[in-house]
N, C-alpha and C positions, 0 to 999 in steps of 0.2 A: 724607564726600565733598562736592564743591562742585559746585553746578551753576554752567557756563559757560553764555554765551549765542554766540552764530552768530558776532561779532566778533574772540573770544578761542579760539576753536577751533580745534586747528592740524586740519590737512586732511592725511590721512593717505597721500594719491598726490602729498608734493610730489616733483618733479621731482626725483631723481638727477642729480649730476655725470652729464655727459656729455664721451665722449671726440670730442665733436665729429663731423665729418661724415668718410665712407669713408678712413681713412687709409692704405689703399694710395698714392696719390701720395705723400704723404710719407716712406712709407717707399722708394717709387722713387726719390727724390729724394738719399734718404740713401744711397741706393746710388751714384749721378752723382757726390757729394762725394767717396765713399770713390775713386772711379772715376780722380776728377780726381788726387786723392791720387798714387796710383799712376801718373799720368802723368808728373807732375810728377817723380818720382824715376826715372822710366825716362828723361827728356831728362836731369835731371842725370848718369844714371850714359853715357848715350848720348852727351851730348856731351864730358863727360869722357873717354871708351873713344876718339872720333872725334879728339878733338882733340892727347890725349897719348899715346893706344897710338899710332892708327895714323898721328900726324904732319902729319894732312889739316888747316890751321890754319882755325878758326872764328872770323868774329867776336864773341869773347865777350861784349865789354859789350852790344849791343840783346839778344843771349840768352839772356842774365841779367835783362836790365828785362823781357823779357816772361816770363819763369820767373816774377818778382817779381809782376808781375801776375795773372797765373794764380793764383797762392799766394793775395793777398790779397780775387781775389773770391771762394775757396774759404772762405777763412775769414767773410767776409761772408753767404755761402750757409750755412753753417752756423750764422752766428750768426739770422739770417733765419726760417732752415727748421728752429728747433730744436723739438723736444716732436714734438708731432701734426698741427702747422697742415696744414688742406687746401693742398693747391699745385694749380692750375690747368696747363693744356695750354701757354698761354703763359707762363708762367714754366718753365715744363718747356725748351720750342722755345728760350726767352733762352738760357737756360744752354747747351743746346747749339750756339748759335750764337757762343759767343765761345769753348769748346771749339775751333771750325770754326777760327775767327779767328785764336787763340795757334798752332794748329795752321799754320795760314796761313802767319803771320809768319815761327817756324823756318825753314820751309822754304823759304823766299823769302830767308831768310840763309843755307841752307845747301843751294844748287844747283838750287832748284825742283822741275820732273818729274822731273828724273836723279837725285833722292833717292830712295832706296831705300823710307823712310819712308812716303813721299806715300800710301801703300795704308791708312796711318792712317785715311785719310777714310772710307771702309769700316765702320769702328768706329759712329762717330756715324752712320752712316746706317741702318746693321742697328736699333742704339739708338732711333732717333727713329722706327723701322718698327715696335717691338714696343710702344713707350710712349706715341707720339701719335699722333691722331686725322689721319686720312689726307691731310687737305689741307695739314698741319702736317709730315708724313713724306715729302711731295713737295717741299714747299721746302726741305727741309735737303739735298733730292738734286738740289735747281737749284742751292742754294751752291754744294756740293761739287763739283759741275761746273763751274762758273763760276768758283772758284776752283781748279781744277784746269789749267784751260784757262789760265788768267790765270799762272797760274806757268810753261808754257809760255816763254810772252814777257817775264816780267816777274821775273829773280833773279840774284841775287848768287851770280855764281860759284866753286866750288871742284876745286883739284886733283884729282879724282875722276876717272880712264880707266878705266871700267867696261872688263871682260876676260870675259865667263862661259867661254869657252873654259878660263880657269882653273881652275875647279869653286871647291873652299872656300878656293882661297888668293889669290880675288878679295876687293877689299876689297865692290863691288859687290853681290855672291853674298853675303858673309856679311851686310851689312845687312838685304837681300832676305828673309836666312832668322831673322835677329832678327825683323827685322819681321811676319812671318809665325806666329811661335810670340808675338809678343805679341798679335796678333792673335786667334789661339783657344786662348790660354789666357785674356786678358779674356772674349770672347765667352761663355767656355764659365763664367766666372765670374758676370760682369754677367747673363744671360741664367736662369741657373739660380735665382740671388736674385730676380730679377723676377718668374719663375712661380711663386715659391716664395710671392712677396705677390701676386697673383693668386688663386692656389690659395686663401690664407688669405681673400683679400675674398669670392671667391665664396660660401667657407663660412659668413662673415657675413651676406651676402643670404642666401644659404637659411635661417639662423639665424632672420632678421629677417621672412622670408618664413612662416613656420612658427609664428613668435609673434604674425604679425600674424591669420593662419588660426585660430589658440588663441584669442586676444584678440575676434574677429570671433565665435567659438563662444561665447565667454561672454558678451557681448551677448545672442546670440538666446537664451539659453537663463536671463538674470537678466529680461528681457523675460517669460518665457514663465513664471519664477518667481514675479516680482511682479504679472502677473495674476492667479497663481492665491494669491497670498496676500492681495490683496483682495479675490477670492471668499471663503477661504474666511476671512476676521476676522471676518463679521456672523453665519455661524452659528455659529461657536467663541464668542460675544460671548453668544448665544441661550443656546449649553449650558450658559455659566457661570454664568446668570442661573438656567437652571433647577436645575441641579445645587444652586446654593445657595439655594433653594427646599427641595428635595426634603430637604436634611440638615436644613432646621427644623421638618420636617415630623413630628409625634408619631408616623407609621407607622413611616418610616424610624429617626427616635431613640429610638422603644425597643429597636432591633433590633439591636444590638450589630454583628452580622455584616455584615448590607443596610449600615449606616452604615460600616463600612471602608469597602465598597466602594465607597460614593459617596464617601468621600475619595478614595478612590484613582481615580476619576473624575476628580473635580477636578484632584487633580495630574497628572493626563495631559492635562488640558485647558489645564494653564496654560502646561504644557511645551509644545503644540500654541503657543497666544498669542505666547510666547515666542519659538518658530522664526518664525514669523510676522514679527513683529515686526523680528528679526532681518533675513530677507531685506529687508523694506522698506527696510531704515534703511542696508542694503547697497548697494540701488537707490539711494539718495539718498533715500527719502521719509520720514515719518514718521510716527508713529503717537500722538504727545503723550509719548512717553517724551524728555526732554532728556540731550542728553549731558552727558557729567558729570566732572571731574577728580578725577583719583584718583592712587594710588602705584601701582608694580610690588608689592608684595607684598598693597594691600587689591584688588589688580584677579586676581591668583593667586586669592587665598581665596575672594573672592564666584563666581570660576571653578568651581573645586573643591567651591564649597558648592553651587552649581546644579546641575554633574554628578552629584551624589551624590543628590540632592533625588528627581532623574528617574531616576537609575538605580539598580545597588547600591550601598548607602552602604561596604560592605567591602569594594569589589571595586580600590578604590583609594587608593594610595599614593602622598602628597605628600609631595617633599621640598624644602624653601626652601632654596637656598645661595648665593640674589641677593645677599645682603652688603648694605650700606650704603644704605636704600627711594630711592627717584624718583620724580619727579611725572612722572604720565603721563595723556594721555587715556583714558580706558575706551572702547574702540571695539568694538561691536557683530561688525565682522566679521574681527578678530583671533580675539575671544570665539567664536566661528562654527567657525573656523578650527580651535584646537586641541581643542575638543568635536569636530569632524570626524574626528583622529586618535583621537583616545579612543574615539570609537565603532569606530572598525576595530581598533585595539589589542582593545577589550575585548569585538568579534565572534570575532578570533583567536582570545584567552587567556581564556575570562570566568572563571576563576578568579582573575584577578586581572592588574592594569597598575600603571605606576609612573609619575607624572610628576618630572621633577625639573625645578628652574629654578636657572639660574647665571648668572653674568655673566664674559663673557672683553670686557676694554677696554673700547670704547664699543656693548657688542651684549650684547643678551639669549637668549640661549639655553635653548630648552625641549627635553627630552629626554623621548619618552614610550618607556617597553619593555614589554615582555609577553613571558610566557612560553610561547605558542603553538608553531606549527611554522615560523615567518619567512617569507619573503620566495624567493619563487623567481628564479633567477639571472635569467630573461626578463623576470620585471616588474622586479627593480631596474636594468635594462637604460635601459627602459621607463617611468620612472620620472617623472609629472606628465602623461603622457600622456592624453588621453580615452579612456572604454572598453577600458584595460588594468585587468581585475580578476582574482581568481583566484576570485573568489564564482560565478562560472558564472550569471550571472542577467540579465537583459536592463538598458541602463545604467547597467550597474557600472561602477566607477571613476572615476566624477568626483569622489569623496570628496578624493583624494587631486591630482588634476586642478587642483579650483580651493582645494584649501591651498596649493600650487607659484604660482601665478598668485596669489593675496592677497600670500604673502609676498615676491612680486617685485616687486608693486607699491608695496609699504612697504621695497624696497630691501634684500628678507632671500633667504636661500635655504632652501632645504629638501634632504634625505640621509637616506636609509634605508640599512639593513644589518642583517646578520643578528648575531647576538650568537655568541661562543664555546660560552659555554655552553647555548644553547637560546635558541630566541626571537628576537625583532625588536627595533630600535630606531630611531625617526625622530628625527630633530633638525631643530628648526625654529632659525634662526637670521636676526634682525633687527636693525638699529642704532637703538639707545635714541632717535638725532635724529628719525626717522620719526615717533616716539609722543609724544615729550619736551615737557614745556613749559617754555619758557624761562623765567626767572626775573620778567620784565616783565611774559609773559603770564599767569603764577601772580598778580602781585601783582591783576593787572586780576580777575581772579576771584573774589577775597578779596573786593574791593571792591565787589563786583557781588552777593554772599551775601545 
């Protein structure tokens, strides 16, 4: 393995793609597109029905240039507002206001107030009451007035002697009652999709809310950690000094027995150094141990061979099915991380755990199982939660707490389940870019040896 220096080191919280900022507007947006869509073929089949059923003659060509227009700032909106882009309140208020306007023009070609239609206005006002901010939902209902009013006085008249005494064999009455079912049948459409991405935003703030609370929890509590691991490095520093004292000590070496046990001392003390260390280098500090580049399969082994050092050497089973090694950094609280699961795995089953490691595409995959009693339906519910343990002992379950949070922060996720045949199984899963070192920064490494 190679030691890097601070320059060449990738940083293992880099920033994730993001889908950018709250995409609720955009997806309201995408709603207004489809919205217009559907206008747009309700005047073609409207004015088609108006012009050659019932013989009322329209003037077609300005009803077609402004069809045409309509069409192509929809396709503009859409080429605009494609993917996630945030949309703002006034680009929201634009669009509805030349909605207003093609709305407008119609019907200033086709008899004004005495269009049956004009109740269209209605649409965009309900619309601009449920999507904008209210100083924004009051001027689309001054247009609509103002344009309302304005057609009054101001339109190109048609053959139309509304009759309602007729009932449905008014041509009046049947506009009336078009107009009417396109009304809440849109509403009942448009309005439903919109709470529908409401609903979903809110779930993301609570989302967001709940991780920033988790996130807030591990602060105080890596604070509260890396005090007490620089307390406790100068006497774990002390023991190891005397420990290795006492084993060259002719009491202790002649004693075959007294001598185990002061190894066995020791490797609990270095295991003790070790976690230590650990946290530190978790916090950001360090302790003089340098990071160090490595592959995925010698970062597995010196894993598996430190597990085994400290715990039972038989109690675990590794299986490599990484395929083809990677250079990767060696990170401390990766390393952290999956000893994390192995200790809970092999509190379950100490008869015995299994790690396995593979690769699906660009992600590493660790699968630990045991053969214990698994996973009860509440905790996998409950799953990365704080203080969800089934150990019954006072701050349990953070084991599993901040494996969930490491691995989200390296852009991985974590799943647990219970096995068919008995037993649990966690998979930890991360993209190789998180740990990876690019080929540049390999060389820079080499040359730095």
């Amino acid at each position: 393995m190679t030691s890097i220096d601070n320059g060449s080191l990738i940083r293992l919280d880099r920033p994730r793609e993001n889908r950018g900022d709250d995409a609720t507007g955009a997806k309201n947006m995408q709603q207004l597109i489809q919205l217009r869509w559907f206008a747009v073929l309700g005047q073609v089949l409207a004015i088609a029905v108006v012009h050659f059923a019932f013989e009322i003659r329209l003037p077609l060509g300005p009803m077609v240039l402004a069809l045409g227009f309509l069409i192509l700032f929809n396709l503009a909106c859409l080429w605009r507002w494609r993917g996630d882009r945030p949309v703002s309140d006034p680009a929201m208020f634009l669009g509805l206001l030349v909605d207003v306007a093609v709305l407008t023009v119609q019907l200033y070609l086709s008899g004004g107030a005495s269009n049956p239609f004009i109740f269209l206005y209605l649409l965009q006002v309900i619309i601009a009451a449920v999507l904008l901010r209210r100083s924004y939902s009051w001027s689309v209902v001054v247009v609509t007035v103002l344009c309302f009013a304005g057609l009054t006085q101001f339109h190109m008249p048609i053959d139309l002697s509304p009759n309602p005494s007729d009932g449905l064999a008014d041509h009046y009455v049947q506009g009336m009652m078009i107009c009417f079912a396109l009304n809440a049948a849109l509403l009942v459409t448009v309005v439903t999709r919109i709470n529908r991405n409401l609903r979903a935003r809110d779930a993301r703030l609570a989302d967001l809310r709940q991780r920033a609370a988790e996130e807030e929890h591990i602060v105080r509590m890596g604070l509260l950690a890396s005090g007490a691991a620089h307390e406790l490095s100068t006497p774990l520093s002390t023991l190891a000094v005397i420990l290795g004292d006492w084993r060259r000590m002719p009491f202790f070496a002649s004693d075959p027995e007294l001598l185990r046990e002061v190894e066995e001392m020791q490797a609990q003390v270095l295991r003790c150094k070790s976690i230590v260390t650990g946290i530190l280098l978790s916090a950001g500090e360090d302790r003089g141990e340098a990071p160090v580049a490595t592959t995925v399969t010698e970062f597995l082994d010196d894993l598996v061979e430190e597990w085994r050092a400290t715990r039972s050497a038989t109690a675990l089973t590794f299986e490599n099915a990484f395929g083809e090694d990677v250079d990767i950094v060696s990170d401390s609280a990766l390393r952290q991380t999956i000893h994390n699961v192995l200790d809970n795995a092999i509190e379950a089953s100490p008869i015995g755990v299994t790690l396995r490691a593979l690769r699906e595409g660009d992600r590493l995959i660790i699968e630990v199982t045991d053969v214990g009693h698994g996973f009860d339906p509440d905790m996998l519910e409950q799953l990365g939660k704080p203080y969800q343990s089934s150990k019954g002992r006072p701050g349990g379950g953070l084991g599993l707490f901040l494996v969930v949070n490491v691995l989200r922060k390296l852009g991985g996720t974590v799943s647990a389940g219970n096995r068919p045949e008995g037993g649990a199984i966690v998979t930890l899963s991360l993209p190789l870019t998180s740990i990876q070192l690019e080929p540049e920064e390999l060389m820079g490494t080499e040359d730095g040896h």
